[in-house]
C-alpha positions as CSV (number, residue, x, y, z in Angstrom):
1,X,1.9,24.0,-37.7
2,X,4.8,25.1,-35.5
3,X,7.3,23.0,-33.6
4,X,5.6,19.9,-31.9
5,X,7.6,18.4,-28.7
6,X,8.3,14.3,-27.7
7,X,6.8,13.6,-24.4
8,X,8.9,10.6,-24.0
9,X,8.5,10.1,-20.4
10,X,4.5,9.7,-21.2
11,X,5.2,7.0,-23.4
12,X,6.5,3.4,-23.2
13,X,6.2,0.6,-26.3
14,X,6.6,-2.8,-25.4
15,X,7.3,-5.2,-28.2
16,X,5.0,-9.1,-27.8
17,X,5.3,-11.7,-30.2
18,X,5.7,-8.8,-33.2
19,X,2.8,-6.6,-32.0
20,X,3.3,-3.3,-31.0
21,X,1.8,-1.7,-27.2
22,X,1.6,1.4,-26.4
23,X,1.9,1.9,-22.5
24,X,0.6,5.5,-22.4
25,X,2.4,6.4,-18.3
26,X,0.0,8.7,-17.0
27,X,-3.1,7.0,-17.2
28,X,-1.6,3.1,-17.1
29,X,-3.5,2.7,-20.5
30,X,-2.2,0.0,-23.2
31,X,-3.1,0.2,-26.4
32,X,-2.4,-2.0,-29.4
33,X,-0.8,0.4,-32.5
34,X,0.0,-0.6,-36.3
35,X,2.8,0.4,-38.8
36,X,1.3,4.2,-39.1
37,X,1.4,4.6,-35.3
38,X,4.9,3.2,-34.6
39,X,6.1,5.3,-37.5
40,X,5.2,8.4,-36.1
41,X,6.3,7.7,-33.0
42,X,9.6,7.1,-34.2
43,X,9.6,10.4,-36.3
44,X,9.2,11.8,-32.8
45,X,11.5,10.4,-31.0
46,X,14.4,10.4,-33.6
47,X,13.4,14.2,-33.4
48,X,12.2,15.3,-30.5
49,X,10.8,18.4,-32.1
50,X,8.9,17.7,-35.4
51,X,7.9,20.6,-38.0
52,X,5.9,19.9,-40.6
53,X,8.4,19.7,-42.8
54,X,9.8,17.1,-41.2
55,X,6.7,15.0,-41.1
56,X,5.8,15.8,-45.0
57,X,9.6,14.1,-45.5
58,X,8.7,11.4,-43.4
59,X,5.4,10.5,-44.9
60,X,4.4,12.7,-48.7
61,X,3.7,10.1,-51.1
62,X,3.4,7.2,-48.6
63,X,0.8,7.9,-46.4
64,X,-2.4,9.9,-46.6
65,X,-1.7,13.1,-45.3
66,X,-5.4,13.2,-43.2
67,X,-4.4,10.0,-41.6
68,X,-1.1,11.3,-40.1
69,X,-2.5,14.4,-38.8
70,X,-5.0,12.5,-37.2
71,X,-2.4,10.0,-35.6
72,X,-0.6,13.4,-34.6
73,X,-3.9,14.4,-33.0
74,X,-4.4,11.0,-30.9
75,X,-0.6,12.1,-29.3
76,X,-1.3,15.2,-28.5
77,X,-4.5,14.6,-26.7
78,X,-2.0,11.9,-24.8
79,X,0.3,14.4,-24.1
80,X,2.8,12.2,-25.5
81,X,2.6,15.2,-28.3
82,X,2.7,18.8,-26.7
83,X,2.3,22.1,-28.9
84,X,4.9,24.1,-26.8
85,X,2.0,24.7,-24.3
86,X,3.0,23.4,-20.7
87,X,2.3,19.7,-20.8
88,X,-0.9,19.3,-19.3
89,X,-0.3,17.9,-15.0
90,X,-1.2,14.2,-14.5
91,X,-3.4,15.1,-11.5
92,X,-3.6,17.8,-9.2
93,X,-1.5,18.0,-6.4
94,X,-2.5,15.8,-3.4
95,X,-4.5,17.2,-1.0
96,X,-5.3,15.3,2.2
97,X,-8.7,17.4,3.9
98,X,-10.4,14.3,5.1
99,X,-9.0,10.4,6.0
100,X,-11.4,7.7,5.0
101,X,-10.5,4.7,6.7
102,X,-11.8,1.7,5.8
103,X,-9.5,-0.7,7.9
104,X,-7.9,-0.9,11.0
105,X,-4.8,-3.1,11.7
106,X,-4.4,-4.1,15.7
107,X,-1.0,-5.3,16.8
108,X,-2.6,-7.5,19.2
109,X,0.9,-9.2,20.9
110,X,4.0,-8.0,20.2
111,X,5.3,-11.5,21.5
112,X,6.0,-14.3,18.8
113,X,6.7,-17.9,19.2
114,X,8.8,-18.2,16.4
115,X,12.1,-16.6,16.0
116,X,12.5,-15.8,12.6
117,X,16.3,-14.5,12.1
118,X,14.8,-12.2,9.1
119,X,11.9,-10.3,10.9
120,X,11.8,-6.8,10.5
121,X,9.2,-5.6,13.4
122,X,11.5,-3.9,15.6
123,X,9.0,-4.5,18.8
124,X,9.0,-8.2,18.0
125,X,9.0,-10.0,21.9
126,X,9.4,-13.5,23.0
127,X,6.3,-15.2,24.2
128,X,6.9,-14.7,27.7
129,X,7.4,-10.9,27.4
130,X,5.0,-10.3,24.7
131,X,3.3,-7.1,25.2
132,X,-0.6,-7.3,24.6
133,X,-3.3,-5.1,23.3
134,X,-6.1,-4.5,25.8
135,X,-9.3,-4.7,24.7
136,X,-10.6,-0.9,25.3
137,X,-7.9,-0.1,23.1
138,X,-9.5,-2.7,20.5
139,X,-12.9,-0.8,21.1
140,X,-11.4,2.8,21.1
141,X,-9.8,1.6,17.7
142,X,-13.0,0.5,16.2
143,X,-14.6,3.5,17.2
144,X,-12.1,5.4,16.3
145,X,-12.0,3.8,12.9
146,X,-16.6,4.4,12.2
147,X,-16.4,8.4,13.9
148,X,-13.9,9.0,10.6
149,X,-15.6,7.1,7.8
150,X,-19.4,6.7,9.5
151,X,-20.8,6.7,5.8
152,X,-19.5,3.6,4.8
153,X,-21.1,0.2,4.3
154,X,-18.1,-2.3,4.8
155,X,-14.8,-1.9,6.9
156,X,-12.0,-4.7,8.0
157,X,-10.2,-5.3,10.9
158,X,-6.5,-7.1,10.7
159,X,-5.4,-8.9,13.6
160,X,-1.4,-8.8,13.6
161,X,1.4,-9.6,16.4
162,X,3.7,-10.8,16.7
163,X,2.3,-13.8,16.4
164,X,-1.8,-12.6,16.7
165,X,-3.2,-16.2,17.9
166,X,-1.4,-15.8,20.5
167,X,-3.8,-13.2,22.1
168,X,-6.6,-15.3,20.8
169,X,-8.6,-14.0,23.7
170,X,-8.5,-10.7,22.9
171,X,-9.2,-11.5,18.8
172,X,-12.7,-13.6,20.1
173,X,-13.4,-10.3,22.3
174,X,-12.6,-8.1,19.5
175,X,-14.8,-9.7,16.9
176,X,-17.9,-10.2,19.2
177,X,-18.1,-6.2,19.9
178,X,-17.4,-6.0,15.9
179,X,-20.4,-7.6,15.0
180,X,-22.5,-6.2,17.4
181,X,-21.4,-3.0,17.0
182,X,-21.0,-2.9,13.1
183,X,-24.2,-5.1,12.8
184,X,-26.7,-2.7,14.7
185,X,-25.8,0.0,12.2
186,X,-26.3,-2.2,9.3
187,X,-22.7,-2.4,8.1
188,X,-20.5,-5.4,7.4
189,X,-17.6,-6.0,8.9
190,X,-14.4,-8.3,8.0
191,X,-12.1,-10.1,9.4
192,X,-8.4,-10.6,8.5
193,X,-5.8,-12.3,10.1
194,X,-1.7,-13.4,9.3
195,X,-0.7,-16.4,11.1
196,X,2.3,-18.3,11.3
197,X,0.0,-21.5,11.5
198,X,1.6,-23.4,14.5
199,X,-0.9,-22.5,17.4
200,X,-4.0,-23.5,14.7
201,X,-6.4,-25.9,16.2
202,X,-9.6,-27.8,14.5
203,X,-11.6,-25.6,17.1
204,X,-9.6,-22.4,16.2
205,X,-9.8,-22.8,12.3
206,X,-14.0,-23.5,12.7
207,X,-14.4,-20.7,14.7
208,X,-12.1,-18.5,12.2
209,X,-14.3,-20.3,9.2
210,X,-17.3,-19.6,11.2
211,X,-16.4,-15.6,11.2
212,X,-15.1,-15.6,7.8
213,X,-11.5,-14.8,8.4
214,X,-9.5,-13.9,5.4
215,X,-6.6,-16.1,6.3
216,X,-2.7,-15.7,5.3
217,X,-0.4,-18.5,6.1
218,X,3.6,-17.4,6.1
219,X,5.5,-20.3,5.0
220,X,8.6,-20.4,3.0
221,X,8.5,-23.5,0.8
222,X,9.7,-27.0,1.0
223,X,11.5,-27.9,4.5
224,X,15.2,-27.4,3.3
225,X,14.4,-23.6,2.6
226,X,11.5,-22.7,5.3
227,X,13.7,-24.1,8.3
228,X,16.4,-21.9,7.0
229,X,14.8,-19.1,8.7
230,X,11.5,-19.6,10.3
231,X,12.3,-21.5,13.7
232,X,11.2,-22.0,16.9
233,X,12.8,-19.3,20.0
234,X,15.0,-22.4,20.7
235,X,16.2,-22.5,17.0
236,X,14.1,-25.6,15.9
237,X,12.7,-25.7,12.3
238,X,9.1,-25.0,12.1
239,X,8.4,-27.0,8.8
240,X,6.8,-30.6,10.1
241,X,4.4,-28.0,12.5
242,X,3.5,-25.9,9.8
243,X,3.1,-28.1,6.9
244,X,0.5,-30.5,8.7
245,X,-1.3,-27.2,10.8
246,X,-1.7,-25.6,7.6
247,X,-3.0,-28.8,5.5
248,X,-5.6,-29.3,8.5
249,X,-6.5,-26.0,7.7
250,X,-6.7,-26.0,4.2
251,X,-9.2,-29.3,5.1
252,X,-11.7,-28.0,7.4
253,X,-11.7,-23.8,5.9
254,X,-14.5,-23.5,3.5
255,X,-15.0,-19.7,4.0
256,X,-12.7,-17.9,2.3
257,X,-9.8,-18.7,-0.3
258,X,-6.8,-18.8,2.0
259,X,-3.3,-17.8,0.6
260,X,0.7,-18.6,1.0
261,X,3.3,-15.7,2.1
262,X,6.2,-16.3,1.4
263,X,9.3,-14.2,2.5
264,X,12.5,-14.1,0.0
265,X,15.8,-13.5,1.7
266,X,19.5,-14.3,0.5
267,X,19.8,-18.3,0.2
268,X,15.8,-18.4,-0.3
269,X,15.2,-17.7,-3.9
270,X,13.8,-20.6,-5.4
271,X,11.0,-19.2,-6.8
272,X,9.3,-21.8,-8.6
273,X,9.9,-24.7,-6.8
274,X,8.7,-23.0,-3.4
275,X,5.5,-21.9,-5.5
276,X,4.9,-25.4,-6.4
277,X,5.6,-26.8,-2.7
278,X,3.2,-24.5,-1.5
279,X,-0.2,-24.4,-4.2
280,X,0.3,-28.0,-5.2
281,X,1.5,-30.4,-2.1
282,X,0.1,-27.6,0.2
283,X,-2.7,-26.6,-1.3
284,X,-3.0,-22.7,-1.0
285,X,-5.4,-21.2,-3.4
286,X,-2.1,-18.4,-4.1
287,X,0.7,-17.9,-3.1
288,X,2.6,-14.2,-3.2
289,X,6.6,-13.6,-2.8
290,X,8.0,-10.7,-0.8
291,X,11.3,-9.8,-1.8
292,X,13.5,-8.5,1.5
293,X,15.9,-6.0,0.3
294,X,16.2,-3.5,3.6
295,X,15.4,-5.7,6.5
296,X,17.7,-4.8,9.8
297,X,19.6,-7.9,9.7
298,X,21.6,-7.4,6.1
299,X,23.2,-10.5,5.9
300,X,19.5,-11.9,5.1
301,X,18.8,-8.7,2.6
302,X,18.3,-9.5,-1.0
303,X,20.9,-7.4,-3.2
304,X,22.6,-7.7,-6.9
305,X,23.3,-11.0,-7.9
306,X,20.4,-12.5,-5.5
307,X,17.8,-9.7,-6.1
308,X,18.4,-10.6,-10.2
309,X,18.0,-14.4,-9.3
310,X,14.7,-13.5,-7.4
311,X,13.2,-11.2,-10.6
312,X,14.2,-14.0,-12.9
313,X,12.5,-17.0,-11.4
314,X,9.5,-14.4,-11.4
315,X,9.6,-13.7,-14.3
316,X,9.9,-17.8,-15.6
317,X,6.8,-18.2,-13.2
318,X,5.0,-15.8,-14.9
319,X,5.5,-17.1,-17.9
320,X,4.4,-20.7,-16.8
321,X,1.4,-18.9,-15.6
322,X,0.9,-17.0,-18.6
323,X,0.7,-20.1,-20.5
324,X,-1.9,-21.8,-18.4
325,X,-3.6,-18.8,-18.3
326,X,-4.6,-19.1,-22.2
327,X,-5.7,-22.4,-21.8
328,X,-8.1,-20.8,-18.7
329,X,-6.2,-22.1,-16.2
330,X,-5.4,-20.1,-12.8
331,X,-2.0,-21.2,-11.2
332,X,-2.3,-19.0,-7.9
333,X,0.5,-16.6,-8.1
334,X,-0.4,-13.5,-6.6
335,X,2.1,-11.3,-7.7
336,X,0.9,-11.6,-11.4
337,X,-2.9,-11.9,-10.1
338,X,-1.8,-8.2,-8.9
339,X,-0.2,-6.5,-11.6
340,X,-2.9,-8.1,-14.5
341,X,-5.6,-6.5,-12.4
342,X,-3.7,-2.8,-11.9
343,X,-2.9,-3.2,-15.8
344,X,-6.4,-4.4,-16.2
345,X,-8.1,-2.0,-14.3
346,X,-5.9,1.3,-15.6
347,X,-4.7,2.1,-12.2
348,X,-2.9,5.6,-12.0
349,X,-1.6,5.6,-8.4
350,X,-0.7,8.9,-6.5
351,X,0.3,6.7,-3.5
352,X,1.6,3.3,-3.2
353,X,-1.0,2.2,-1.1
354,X,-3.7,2.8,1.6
355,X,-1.6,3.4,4.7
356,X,-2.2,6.7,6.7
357,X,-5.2,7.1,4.6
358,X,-7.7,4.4,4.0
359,X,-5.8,2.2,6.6
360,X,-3.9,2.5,10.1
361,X,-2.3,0.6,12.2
362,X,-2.7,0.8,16.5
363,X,0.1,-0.8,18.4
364,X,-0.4,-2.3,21.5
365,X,-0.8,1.0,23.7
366,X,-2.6,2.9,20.9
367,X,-0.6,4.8,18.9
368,X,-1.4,5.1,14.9
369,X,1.1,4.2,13.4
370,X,1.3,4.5,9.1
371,X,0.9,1.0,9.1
372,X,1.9,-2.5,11.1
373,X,5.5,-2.5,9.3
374,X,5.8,0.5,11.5
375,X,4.6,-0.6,15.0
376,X,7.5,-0.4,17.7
377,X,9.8,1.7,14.9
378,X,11.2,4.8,15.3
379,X,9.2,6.1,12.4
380,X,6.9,8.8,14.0
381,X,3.2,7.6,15.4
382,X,0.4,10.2,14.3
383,X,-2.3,10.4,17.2
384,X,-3.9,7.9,19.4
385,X,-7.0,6.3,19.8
386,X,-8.0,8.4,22.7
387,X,-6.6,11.5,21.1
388,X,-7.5,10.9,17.4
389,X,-5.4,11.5,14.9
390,X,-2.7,14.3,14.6
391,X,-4.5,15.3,10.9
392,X,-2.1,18.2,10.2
393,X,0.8,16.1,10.2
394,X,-0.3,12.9,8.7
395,X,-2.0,14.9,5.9
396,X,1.6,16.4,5.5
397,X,3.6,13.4,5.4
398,X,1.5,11.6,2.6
399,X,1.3,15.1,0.3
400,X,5.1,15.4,0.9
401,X,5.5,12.1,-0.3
402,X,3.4,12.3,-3.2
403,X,4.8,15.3,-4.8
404,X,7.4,13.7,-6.7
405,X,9.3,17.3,-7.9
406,X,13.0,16.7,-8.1
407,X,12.2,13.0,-7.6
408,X,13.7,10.1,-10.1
409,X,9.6,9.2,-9.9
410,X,8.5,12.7,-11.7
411,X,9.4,11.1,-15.2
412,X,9.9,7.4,-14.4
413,X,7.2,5.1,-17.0
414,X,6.1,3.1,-13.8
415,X,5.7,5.8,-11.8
416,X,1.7,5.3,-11.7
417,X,1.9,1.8,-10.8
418,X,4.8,1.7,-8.2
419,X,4.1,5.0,-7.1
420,X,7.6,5.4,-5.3
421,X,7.1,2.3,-3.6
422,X,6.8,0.9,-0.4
423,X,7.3,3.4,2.9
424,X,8.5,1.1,5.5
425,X,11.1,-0.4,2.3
426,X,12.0,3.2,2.1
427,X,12.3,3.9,5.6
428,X,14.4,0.6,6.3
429,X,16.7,1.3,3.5
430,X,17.4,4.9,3.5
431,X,16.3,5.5,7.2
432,X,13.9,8.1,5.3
433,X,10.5,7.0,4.2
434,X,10.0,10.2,2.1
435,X,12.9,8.5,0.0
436,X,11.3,6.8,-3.1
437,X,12.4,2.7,-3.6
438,X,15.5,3.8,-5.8
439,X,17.4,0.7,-5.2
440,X,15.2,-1.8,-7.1
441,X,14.0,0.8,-9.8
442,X,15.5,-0.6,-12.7
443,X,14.1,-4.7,-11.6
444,X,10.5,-2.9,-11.3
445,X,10.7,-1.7,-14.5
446,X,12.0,-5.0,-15.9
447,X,9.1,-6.7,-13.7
448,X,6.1,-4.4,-15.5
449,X,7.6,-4.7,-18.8
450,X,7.1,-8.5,-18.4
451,X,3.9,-7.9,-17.0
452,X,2.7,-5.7,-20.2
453,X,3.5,-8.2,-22.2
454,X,2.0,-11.0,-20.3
455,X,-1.1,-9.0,-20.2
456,X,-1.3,-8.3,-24.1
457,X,-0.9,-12.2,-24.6
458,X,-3.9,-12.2,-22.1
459,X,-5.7,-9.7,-23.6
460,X,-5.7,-11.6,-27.4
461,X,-5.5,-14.9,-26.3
462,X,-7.8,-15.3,-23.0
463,X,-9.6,-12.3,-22.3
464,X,-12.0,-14.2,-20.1
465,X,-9.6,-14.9,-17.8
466,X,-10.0,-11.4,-16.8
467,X,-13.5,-11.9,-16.1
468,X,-12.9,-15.8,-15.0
469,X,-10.5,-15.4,-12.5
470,X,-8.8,-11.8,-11.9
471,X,-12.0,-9.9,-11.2
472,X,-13.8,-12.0,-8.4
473,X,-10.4,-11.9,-6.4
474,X,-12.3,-8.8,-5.8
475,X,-15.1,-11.0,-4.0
476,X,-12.8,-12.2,-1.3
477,X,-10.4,-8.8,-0.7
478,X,-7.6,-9.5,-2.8
């Protein structure tokens, strides 16, 4: 053979308890390798280009020769090998012909009765001014939403605000042409709703239990660290409201699972102890953590010594959940529930998520927007629901930021699970959503590499709880 070439940037191992994974980048696959496999590996990367000389030194008189070639073999069909030949492209470039929608996100009232000194939405009103969607616009959106994906059997409508019970009206108006409309041409329709929990009624939650809401509650832990930032317009802590509203609910809703958001900001870090408030005095069936690194308001942004406090109380959850996960047991914590199932599932993302393709979001006077983080911004709209969407230049944005040439992303060994990461993150940070995540690369790298391992212990210890308790999140949207 001639010269053979180290892919490195194909290839991650991640040492757990003394095995060996292989995290092969392109396809998000893991594998478990032995002595033969890591040995060739490290021929290759001591090297970079191996002869055959250099692998008869290595192995002659140790190994079988047949059984190295055919390790050598299993790389190169990887592409963590390469002959000399071009490596082979991870997928072809993105090309955006057709937008299948599957949901639609209305920003029903940009008013809010809550004043929370971190919020991001740049449209965000006080009750009395609160700007509200009218309801043709709710029908030109749905219809909208079926004339581009008319082949599908299920699609979902997100209520957001604002505050969205606050336009309750509009929400019962919206969901009662929804069915009809959906129903007569034998599709399903779901609804899904984020709520700050303080206008909740026992009449509001059976009516949202009687249309199968998929319900969010934001709340940021015990009262000490939720009043810190979520109060009232006046400046009054929310907690006493909240608490009880969402423990009626967690009472009375028997539709759906109904999960805890929780926002992270400078002060607000305690990861485990709010995780505890919320699933086990609560009740919430999970409860998931948003970081805020790039919000307007920087003295609430998350950065160096906080942002590493943040990843390392994740990380000590995850290991708590870890553990009970190998005795069967599922603690709730939705940031783990996602990364087991995109490690589980061998996702290889192209984009970060759904938004401007499978999902858009219509603001009050119905423009698309990429998605609700955007409503109100000065991040460019892309159509209207009278005018449809402006195709050319949507389909342009989301290959632009795809192509990751001359990006950090094009060799990065997360790159096909963070994707660049989040546009509006992007977009707040850099004032460029085209920009990838750069300034928390390094912690979601960390984060995945504890996430691989957690998943290999998974994998040997308790691989039903793939099957048990990751899988039929599926059942319920998650």
């Amino acid at each position: 053979m001639g010269y053979l070439f180290y892919q490195p940037h194909n290839a991650h191992r991640v040492e757990v308890d003394g095995r060996q994974l292989l995290f092969h980048v392109p396809t998000t696959a893991l594998f478990e390798i032995d002595r033969l496999d890591t040995d060739v590996l490290d021929l290759f990367a001591d090297r970079r280009q191996v002869s055959a000389a250099d692998v008869r030194d290595r192995f002659e008189g140790r190994v079988d020769p047949d059984l190295v070639t055919e390790r050598i073999r299993a790389l190169l069909d990887l592409d963590i090998v390469t002959d000399g030949r071009p490596p082979r492209a991870e997928r072809p470039p993105v090309r955006i012909e057709t937008f299948p929608l599957t949901t639609m996100v209305l920003n029903v009232n940009t008013g809010c009765n809550l004043s929370c000194t971190y919020c991001y939405k740049e449209d965000l009103d006080t009750p009395s001014k609160g700007r509200r969607m009218e309801l043709e616009t709710a029908k030109r959106s749905i219809e909208l939403l079926l004339a581009e994906s008319p082949d599908r059997d299920s699609y979902n409508i997100v209520f957001f605000g604002g505050e969205p019970l606050s336009n309750l009206a509009l929400i019962r108006d919206v969901v009662a042409y929804a069915e009809d409309r959906f129903g007569a041409l034998g599709k399903r329709v779901d609804f899904t709703l984020t709520t700050n929990a303080t206008l909740l009624t026992e009449e509001i939650v059976d009516w949202l239990n009687a249309h199968r809401f998929g319900l969010t509650v934001s709340m940021d832990g015990p009262r000490a660290l939720h009043d810190r930032n979520r109060r009232t317009v006046g400046g009054k802590g929310t907690y006493d409201v909240v608490a009880a509203k969402a423990r009626m609910l967690l009472e009375r809703y028997t539709a759906r699972p109904v999960g805890g958001r929780v926002t992270l900001t400078r002060g607000v870090t305690a990861v485990t102890e709010i995780w505890d408030h919320l699933k086990n005095d609560i009740g919430f069936h999970e409860v998931g953590f948003a970081p805020v690194t790039s919000g307007p308001v920087a003295p609430f942004n998350l950065t160096g010594d906080d942002l590493a406090t943040v990843f390392d109380e994740m990380k000590r959850l995850g290991r708590y959940y870890r553990d009970e996960a190998l005795n069967g047991r599922n603690i709730g914590f939705s940031n783990m529930h996602q990364l087991m199932t995109d490690l589980h599932e061998g996702r290889s993302k192209a984009l970060p998520c759904g938004a401007g393709l499978g999902m858009l979001a219509v603001d009050h006077e119905g423009g698309l927007n990429l998605c609700h983080r955007f409503t109100g911004s000065g991040m460019d709209t892309y159509g209207t629901v009278d005018t449809g969407i402006e195709k050319a230049k949507l389909a342009r944005f989301i290959e632009d930021r795809a192509d990751r040439t001359d990006k950090g992303c094009s060799t990065c060994r997360i790159r096909n699970l963070c994707a660049g990461g989040c546009y509006h993150e992007s977009y707040a940070h850099f004032s460029d959503p085209m920009k990838p995540t750069y300034h928390y690369c390094d912690l979601m790298r960390d984060w995945v590499d504890f996430g691989i391992g957690v998943y290999g212990d998974l994998i040997a210890g308790a691989p039903a709880f793939f099957t048990d308790h990751i899988m039929p999140r599926r059942a319920y949207g998650k």
